[in-house]
C-alpha positions in Angstrom: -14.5 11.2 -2.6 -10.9 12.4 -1.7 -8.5 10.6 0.3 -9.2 12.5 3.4 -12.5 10.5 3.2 -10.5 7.7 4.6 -11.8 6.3 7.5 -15.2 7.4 6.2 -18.1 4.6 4.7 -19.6 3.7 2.1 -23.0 1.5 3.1 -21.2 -0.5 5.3 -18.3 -0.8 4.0 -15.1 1.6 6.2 -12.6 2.8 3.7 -9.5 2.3 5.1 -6.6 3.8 2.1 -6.2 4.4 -1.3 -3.9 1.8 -2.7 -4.2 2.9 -6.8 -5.6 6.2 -8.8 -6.6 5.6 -12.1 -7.5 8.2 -14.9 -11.1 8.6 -13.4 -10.8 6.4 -10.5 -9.7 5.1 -7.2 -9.2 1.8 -6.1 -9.2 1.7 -1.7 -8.8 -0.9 0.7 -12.0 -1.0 2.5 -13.2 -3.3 5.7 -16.7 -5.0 5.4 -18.5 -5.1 8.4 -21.1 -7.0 8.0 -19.4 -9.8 6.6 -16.0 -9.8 8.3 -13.2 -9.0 5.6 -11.5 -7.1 3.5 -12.8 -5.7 0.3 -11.7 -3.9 -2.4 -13.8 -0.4 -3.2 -13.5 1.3 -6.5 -15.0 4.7 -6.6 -14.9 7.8 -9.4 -13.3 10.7 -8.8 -14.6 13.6 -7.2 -14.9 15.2 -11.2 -16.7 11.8 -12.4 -19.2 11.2 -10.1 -21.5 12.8 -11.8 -20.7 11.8 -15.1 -23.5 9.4 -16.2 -20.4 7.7 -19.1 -18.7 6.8 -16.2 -21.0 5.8 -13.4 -22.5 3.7 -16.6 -19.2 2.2 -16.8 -18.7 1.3 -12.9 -22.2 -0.4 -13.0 -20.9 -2.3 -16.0 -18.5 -3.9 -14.2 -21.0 -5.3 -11.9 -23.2 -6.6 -14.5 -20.6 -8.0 -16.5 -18.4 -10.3 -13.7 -20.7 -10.2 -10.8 -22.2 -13.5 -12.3 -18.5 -14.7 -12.8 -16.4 -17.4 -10.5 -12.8 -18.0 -11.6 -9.6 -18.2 -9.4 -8.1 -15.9 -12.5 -10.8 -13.4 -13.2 -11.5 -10.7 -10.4 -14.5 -11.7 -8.3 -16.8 -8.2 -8.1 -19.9 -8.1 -5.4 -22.2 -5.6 -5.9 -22.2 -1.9 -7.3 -24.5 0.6 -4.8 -24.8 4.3 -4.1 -24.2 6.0 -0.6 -25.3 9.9 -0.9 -25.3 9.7 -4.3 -21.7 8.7 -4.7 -21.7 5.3 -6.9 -18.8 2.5 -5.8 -18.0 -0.9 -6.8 -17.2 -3.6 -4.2 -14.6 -7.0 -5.3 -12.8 -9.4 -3.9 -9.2 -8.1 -1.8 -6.3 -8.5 -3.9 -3.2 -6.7 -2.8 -1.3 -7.5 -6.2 0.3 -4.8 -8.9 -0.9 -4.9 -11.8 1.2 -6.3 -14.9 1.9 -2.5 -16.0 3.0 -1.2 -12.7 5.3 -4.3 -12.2 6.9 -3.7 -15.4 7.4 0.0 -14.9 9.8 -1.3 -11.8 11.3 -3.0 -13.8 11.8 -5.9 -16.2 13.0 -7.9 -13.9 9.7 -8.2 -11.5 8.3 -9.9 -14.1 10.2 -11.9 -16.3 11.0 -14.8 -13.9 6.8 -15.7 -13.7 6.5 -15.5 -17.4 6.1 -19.2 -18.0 3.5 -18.9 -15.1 1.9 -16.0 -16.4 1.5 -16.3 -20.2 -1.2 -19.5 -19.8 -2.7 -17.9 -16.8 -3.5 -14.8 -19.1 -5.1 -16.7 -21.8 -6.5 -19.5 -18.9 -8.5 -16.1 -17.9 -9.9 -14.8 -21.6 -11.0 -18.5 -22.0 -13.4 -18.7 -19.5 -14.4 -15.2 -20.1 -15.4 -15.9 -23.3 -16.9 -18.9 -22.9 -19.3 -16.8 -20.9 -19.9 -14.7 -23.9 -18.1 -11.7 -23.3 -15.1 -9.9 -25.1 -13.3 -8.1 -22.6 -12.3 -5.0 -25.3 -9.7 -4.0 -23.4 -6.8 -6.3 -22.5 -3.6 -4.6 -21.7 -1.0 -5.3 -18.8 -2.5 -2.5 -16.5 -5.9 -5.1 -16.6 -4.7 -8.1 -15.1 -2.7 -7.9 -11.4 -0.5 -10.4 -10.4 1.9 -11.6 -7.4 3.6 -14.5 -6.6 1.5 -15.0 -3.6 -2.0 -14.0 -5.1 -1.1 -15.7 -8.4 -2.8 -13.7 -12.1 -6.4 -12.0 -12.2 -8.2 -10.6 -15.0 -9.7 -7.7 -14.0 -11.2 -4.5 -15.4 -14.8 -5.6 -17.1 -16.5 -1.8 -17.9 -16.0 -2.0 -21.9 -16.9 -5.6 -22.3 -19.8 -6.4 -24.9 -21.8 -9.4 -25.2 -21.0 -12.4 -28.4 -21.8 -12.7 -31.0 -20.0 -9.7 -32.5 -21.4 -6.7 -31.7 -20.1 -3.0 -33.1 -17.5 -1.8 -30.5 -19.0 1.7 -30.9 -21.3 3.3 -27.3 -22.3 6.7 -26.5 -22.0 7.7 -30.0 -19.6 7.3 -32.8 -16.4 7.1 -30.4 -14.5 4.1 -29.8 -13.4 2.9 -26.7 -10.3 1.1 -25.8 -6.7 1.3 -25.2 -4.5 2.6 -28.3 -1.4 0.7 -27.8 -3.2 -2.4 -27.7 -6.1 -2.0 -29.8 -7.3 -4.5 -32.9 -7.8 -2.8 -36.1 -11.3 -3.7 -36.6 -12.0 -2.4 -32.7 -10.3 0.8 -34.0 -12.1 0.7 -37.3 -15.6 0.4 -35.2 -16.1 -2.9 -36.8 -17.9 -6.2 -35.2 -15.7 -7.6 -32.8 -14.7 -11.2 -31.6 -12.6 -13.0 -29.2 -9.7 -12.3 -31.6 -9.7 -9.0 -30.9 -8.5 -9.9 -27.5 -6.2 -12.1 -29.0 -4.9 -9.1 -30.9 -4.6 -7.3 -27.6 -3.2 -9.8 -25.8 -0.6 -10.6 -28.3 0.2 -6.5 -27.8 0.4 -7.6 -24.0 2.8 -10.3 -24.6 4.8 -7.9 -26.9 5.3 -5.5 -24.4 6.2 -8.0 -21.1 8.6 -9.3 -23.4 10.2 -6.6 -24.9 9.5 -3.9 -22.8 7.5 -2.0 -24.8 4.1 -2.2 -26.8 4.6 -3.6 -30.1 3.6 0.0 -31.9 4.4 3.8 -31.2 3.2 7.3 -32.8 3.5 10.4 -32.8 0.0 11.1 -32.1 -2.9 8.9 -31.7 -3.7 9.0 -35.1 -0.5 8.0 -36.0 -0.6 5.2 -33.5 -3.6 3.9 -34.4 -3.0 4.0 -37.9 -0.2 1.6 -37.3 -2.4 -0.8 -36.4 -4.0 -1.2 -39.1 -1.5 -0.9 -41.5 2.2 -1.2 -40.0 4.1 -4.4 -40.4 4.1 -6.2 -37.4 7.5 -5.8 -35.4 9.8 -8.9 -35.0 9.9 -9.2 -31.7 13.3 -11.0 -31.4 14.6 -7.7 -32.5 13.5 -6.2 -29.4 14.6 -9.4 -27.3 16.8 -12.2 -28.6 16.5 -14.2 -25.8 12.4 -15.4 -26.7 11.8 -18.5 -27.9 10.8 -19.0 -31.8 7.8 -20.8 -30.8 7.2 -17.7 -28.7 8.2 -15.3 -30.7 5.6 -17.0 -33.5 2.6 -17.2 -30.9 3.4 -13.3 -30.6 3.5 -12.7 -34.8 0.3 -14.9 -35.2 -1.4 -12.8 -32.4 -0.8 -9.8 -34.0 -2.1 -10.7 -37.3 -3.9 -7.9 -39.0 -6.8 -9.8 -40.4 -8.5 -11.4 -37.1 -8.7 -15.2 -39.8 -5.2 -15.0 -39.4 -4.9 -15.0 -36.0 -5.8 -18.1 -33.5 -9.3 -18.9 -34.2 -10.3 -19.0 -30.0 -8.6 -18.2 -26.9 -8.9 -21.9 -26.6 -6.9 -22.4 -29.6 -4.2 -19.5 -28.3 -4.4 -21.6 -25.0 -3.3 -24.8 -26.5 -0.8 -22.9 -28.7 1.0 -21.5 -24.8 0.3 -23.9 -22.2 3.4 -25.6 -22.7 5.9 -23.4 -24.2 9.1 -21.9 -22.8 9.1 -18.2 -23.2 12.6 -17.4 -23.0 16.0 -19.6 -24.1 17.2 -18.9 -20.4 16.4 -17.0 -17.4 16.5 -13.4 -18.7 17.9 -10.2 -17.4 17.6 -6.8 -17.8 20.3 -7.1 -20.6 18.4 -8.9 -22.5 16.2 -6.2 -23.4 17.7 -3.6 -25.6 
């Protein structure tokens, strides 16, 4: 499915343009015409389609957050086939995602941070109190505008609680490096405080404008994970709050009994607290 398909169906639904490209995917703007509205389509690419890992992965998605209803969490509709090609229908939502917004720059962001920071965690607890672990929190996986408010989105690597080893097809791991928990990267049972762990990676970056660890390689990366002292981040931004700056540190705990015990917990911990000392710019960001 290339982008000259647009204009072209799938089942009913008239594909209309590509508005993201992923690693092995494309997100369009699509027009349902049975049901009156705008929908968004995510198909593989042409080189995926036939890859069972990732049509598995599509039809995750469905299974995972069809069930779901949540202003914050993505609203997904059904997964079919048309000619063999597999797609995944959700909700219209024109929004950026957190990544994309902060690659504009620091500034598109850091005004809604009060706004966002709750909203993130608002998401993860409802998600997991519908006994999933998402597995994969990072800023690409939540969009957000000031007009279409925060979403979750991005459900293909969640597993079931109670913990359950983060390891499929095999003895790989899946994940994100820069944002995964050392026991998701030692292929240990994972909780909701791995997402914790990920999110605190998430709130490390937004606010400092870069993940919390880098390497060389992969290896490297990952390595500093599990063993690496976790960064202050008022050294990256002196303009974050201690209480923020603490929620961040406790987040990014290496043992997940040091971190908040529930995203409930991490919720109570953020509802209320002032991210930065005062409005930030771009200078405050070394």
């Amino acid at each position: 499915m290339s982008t000259s398909f647009a204009s072209a169906y799938l089942g009913p639904y008239r594909l209309l343009n590509v508005v993201n490209t992923g690693q092995t995917s494309r997100l369009w703007q699509a027009y349902d015409d049975d049901e009156r509205r705008y929908v968004g389509i995510k198909t593989l690419q042409e080189r995926f389609i036939r890859d069972s890992q990732q049509v598995y992965f599509l039809k995750r998605e469905y299974e995972v957050a069809g069930p779901l209803d949540h202003p914050l969490v993505m609203k997904i509709h059904s997964f079919g086939f048309d000619k063999k090609v597999p797609y995944l229908v959700m909700e219209w939502c024109s929004a950026p995602n957190l990544k994309m917004l902060l690659n504009r720059g620091y500034e598109q962001i850091a005004p809604y941070m009060k706004q966002i920071v709750p909203q993130m965690v608002e998401a993860l607890v409802y998600f997991h109190s519908k006994g999933w672990i998402h597995r994969d929190v990072k800023p690409d996986n939540y969009v957000f505008s000031e007009e279409t408010g925060l979403k979750l989105i991005d459900f293909a690597l969640a597993q079931q609680k109670p913990n359950f080893i983060s390891k499929m097809f095999g003895s790989k791991v899946h994940g994100t490096a820069s944002y995964m928990s050392p026991e998701q990267i030692q292929g240990k049972a994972v909780g909701e405080s791995a997402d914790i762990y990920s999110l605190g990676c998430t709130f490390f970056e937004l606010i400092a404008g870069r993940p919390p660890y880098t390497g060389g390689s992969i290896n490297d990366l990952l390595q500093k994970h599990i063993s690496s002292a976790i960064p202050p981040i008022t050294a990256r931004n002196t303009n974050v709050t201690p209480e923020m700056a603490e929620v961040v540190r406790l987040c990014l705990a290496k043992d997940p009994k040091d971190r908040p015990r529930t995203s409930k917990d991490l919720y109570d911990m953020v509802r209320t607290i002032r991210v930065y000392k005062k409005t930030p710019k771009n200078s405050d960001v070394n």
